[in-house]
N, C-alpha and C positions, 0 to 999 in steps of 0.2 A: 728290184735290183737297182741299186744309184747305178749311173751312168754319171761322170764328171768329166765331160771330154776337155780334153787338154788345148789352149791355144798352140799346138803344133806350123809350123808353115805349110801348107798345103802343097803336095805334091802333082806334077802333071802327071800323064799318064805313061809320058815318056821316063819321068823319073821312079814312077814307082815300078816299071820295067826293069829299069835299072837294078831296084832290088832285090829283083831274081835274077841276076849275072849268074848262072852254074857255079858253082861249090866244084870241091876238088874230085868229085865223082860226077862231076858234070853232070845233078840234076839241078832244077830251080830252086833257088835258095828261098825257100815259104817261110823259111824262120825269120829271116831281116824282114820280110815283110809282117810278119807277124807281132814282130817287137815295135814296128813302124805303131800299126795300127791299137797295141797296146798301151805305148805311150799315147796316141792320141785320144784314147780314150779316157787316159788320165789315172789309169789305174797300176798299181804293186805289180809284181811279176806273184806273192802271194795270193793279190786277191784274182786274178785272174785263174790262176790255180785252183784257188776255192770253188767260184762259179763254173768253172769248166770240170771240176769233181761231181760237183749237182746235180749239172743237167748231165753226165753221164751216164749217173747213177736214175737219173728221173726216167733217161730213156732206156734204161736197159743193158747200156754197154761197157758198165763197170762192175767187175764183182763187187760183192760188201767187203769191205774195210773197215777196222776200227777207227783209224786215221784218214783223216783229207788226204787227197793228192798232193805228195808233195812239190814242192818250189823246185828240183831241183829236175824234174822230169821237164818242168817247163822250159827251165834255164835249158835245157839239150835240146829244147824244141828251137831254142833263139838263136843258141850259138851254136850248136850243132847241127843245125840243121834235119832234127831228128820230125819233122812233124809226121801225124801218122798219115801214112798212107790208105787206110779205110775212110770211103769216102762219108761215111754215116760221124764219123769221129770229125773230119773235118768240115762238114759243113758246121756241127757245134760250135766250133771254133772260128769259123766266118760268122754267122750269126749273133755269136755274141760280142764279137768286134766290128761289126757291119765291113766287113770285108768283103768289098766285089766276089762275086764265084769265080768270075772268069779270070782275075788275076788269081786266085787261090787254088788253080788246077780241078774246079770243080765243074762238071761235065754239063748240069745246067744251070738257068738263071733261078732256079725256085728250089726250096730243100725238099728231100724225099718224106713227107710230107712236115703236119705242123708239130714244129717242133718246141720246147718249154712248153709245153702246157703243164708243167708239175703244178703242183698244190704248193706256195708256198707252207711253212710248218706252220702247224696249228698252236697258238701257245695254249689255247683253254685245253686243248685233247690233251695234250703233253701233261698239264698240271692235274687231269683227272687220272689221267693212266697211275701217273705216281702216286696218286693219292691210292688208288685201288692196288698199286703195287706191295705201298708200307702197308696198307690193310690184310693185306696174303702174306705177306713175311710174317705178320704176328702170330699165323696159324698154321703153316705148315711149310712145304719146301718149296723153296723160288728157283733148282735150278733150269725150268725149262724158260722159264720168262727173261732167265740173262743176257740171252742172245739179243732179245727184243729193246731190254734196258741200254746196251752196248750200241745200239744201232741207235739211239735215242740220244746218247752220250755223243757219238758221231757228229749226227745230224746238229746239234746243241752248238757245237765246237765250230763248225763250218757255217754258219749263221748266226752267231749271238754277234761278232765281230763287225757283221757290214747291216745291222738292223739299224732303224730308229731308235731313236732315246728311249722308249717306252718299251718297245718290245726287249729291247737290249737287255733292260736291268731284269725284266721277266726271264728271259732266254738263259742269263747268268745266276739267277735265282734256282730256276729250274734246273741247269747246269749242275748246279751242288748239291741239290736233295737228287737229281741219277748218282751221282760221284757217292755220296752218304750210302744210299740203300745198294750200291754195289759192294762198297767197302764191307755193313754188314752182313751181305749174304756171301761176300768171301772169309769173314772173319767165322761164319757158322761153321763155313766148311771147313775150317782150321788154315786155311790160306792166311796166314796171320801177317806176312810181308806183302802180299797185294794187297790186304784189305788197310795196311799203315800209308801206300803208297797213293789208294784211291781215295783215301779220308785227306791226306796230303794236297793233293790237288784240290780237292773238296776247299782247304783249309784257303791255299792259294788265292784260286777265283774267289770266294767271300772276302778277303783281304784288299784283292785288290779293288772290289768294286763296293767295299763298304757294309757290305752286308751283315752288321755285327752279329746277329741272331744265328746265321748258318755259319758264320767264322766259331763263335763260341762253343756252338752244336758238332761243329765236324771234329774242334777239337775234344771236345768233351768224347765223342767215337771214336777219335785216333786214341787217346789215353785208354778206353775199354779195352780198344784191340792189343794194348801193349799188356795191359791186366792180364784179360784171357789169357794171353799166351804165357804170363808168369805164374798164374795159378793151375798149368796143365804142367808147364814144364815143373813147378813144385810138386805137384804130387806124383810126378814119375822118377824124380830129379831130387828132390832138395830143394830146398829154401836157399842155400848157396849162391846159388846159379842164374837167379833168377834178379837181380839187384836191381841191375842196368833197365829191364823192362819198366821194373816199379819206380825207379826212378825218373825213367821217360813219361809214366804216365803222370809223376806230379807233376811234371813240368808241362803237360798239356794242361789238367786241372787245373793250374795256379794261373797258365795265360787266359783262361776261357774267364776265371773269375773276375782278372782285372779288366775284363770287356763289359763289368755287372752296370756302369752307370750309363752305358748306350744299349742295352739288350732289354726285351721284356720280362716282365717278373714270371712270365710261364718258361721262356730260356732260364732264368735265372734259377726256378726249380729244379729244374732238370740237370744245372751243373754241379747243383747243389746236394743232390743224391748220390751222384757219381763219386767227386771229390771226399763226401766225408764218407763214402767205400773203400776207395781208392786208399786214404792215409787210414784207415782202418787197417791195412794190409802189413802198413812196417809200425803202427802203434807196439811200443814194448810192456805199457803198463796198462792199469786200469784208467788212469789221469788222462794218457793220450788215446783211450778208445773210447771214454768220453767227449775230449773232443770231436773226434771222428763223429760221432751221433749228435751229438750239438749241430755240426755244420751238418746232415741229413735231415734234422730237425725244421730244418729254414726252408725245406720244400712245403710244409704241413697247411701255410697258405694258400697255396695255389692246387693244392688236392682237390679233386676231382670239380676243378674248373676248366673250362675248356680251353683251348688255343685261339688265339688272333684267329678270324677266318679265313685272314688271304695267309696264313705262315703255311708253308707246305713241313714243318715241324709237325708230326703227326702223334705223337709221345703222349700219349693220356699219364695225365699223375691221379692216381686213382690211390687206394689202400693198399690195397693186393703190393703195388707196385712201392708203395709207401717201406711197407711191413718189410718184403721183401729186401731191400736195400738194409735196413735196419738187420733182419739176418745174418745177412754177408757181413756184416761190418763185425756182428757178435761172434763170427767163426773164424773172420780171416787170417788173424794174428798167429804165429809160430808159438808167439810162446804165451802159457796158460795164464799170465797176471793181465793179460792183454783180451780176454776170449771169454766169452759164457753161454757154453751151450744152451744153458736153460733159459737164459736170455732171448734167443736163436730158436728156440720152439716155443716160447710166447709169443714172438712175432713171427714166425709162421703158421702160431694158426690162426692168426687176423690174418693176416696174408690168403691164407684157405681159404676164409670166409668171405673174401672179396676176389675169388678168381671163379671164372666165368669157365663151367665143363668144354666151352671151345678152344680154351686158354692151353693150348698142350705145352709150349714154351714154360710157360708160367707157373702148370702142373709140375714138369717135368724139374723145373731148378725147386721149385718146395720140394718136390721127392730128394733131390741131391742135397740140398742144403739139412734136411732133419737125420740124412744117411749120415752126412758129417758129424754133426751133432753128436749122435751116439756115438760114431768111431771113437772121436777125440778123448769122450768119457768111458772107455772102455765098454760099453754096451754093446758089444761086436753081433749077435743075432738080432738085434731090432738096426743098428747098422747095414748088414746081410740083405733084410727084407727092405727096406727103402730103397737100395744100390737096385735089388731086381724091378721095383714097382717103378723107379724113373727110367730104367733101362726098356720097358714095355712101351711108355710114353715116346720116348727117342727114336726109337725106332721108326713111327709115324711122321715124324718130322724132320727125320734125316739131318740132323743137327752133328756133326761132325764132333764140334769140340767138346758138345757136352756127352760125346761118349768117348773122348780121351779121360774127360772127367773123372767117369765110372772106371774106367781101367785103373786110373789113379786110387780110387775108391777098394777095387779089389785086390791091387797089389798092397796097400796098406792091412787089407783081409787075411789076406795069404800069407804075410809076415808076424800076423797076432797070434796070441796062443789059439784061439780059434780058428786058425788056418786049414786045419783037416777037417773041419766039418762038412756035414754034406751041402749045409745052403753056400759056401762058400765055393764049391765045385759046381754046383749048380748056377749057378751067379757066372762062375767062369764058361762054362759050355755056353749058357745063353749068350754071354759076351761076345765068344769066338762065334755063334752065330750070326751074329749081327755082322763083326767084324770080316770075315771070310765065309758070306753065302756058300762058296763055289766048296767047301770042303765037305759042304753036308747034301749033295745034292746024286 
């Protein structure tokens, strides 16, 4: 913890008396002294805030917060006179001001016992946890780990500020891959406005601390989450409705690309799959869903080579992942001169052949994407059975938006002349199972 004590004038003992004169409820005014000894220490009325949130939480006498203590609780401590009264909370506050006990109303010379012993934060634990974190989102559901991620994000937030240089850019490194893999695992759960807002901040901190690689990356995940939500609200909605999203997401893509000549060529892939997805989505012809594949094309170098080892970018570009992108891009389009399903099942089943049986994400969008495929082309019973076989997979992984997905999937079922069939009512039961356990219980 810096300590920068301030050249203050040194007060006697008579005058720092003084600044406990009674307050208008005539107790001792601990706040002017408090503000004395704060300024003498040299430090914000924030970061005193922050250090005194720390050691609260290190010894036990703060609940968890997403957010530090705020400045504004301190400010009532100064000028209101509000300090606390628990003597465990005030000795924290003598302590790390070196404020005499016996001016600070405190009953002896020594604190009830040693106090700060916390751990400072571990950066190497921090970068493993998230590395094991991205590694568990790829296979199944993260929501009991979010509490822990949030508490991470906290901790991140209330010490990346007063570190050294070194640790600093580490602590705001790491700051944005929590902010990323939170934004993804609210974007799973269809929380599509928190996960824009935590990709945001994501976006923010790499900005402002230079971080080209996690600035390009977050925006490359804020533009997905705008996707998602255009391609759920299309198939329950219209293509109408959905504009504003698709156009927010190019305008993530288009900023993440103009970062291509400070980013690594493994960022650089990875923008690159998105982007020519992305304009895949409003292509009208066959001319601009070529380009759309042309720009997914420019990841094909960097396929299945690894990442930097210190990038907490965790994004394998493998086949599977390759193929896949190439899919989406052949089905996105509304309208038919723009779209090729057959297209869309030659590259899913390279795609197949490069997804690994633990892959149920992975699984689970080949089953949606070959589901589409036959809709679009009228092939409504092998449509039917793909919607049930990704619907099996989802389930496992509690993926939220890819079973709006499927809903979307079966309401385009239920409107085809195959609508009254029985796999289509079956498809729907399973769905309402999935969807409202509590009805079938």
């Amino acid at each position: 913890m810096p300590r920068r004590k301030k050249e203050l004038p040194s007060l006697s003992n008579e005058e720092l008396l003084a600044l406990l004169a009674p307050d208008k409820q005539g107790q001792p005014n601990y706040g002017a002294l408090l503000r004395y000894f704060r300024q003498r220490m040299g430090w914000e009325v924030r970061e005193l805030a922050s250090y005194y949130s720390v050691a609260l939480r290190a010894e036990g006498l703060e609940d968890e917060e997403i957010e530090p203590l705020g400045v504004q609780r301190m400010y009532a401590m100064e000028n209101q006179n509000k300090v606390p009264k628990d003597q465990k909370r005030r000795w924290v506050l003598a302590t790390l001001l070196d404020i005499p006990p016996v001016l600070f109303g405190l009953e002896s010379t020594s604190p009830p016992r040693a106090l700060f012993l916390w751990k400072p934060l571990d950066v190497a634990e921090y970068r493993a946890a998230l590395v094991q974190y991205c590694a568990a989102f790829r296979v199944g559901d993260m929501q009991e780990f979010l509490a822990d991620i949030k508490r991470r994000i906290s901790s991140l937030h209330r010490e990346a500020p007063f570190a050294n240089p070194i640790d600093k850019r580490e602590m705001f490194t790491l700051l944005c891959g929590y902010y990323i893999l939170a934004g993804d695992i609210a974007k799973d759960q269809m929380r599509f406005g928190e996960a824009i807002v935590l990709q945001s901040r994501a976006i923010t901190i790499a900005e402002e601390n230079s971080l080209h690689d996690l600035w390009a990356y977050a925006l490359r995940q804020r533009g997905n989450g705008y996707v998602d939500r255009a391609q759920i609200t299309a198939g329950l909605n219209g293509f109408a409705v959905t504009q504003a999203d698709f156009a927010a997401a190019a305008r993530d893509m288009q900023a993440a690309q103009r970062l291509e000549s400070r980013i690594s060529p493994h960022c650089q892939a990875t923008i690159a799959l998105s982007a020519g997805a992305t304009l895949a989505w409003t292509a009208r012809d066959r001319q601009e869903l070529l380009r759309a594949l042309n720009i997914i094309d420019q990841a094909t170098g960097q396929i299945d080579t690894p990442a930097d080892e210190q990038s907490i970018i965790t994004l394998r570009l493998d086949q599977g992942r390759y193929h896949l992108n190439r899919a989406v891009a052949y089905l996105a389009s509304p309208f038919q001169m723009a779209r090729s399903p057959a297209g869309a099942r030659q590259a899913l089943e390279e795609a197949t052949r490069a997804t690994a049986p633990t892959q149920k994400r992975r699984q689970a969008d080949n089953a949606l994407l070959l589901a589409k495929s036959y809709l679009v082309e009228g092939f409504y019973p092998m449509a039917a059975t793909y919607a049930e076989d990704a619907l099996d997979l989802v389930k496992d992984i509690s993926s939220h938006w890819r079973l709006a997905y499927i809903e979307g999937l079966y309401t385009s079922l239920r409107t085809s002349p195959y609508g009254k069939n029985s796999e289509v009512a079956r498809l729907g039961v399973k769905l309402l199972r999935v969807q409202r356990p509590e009805l079938f219980t």
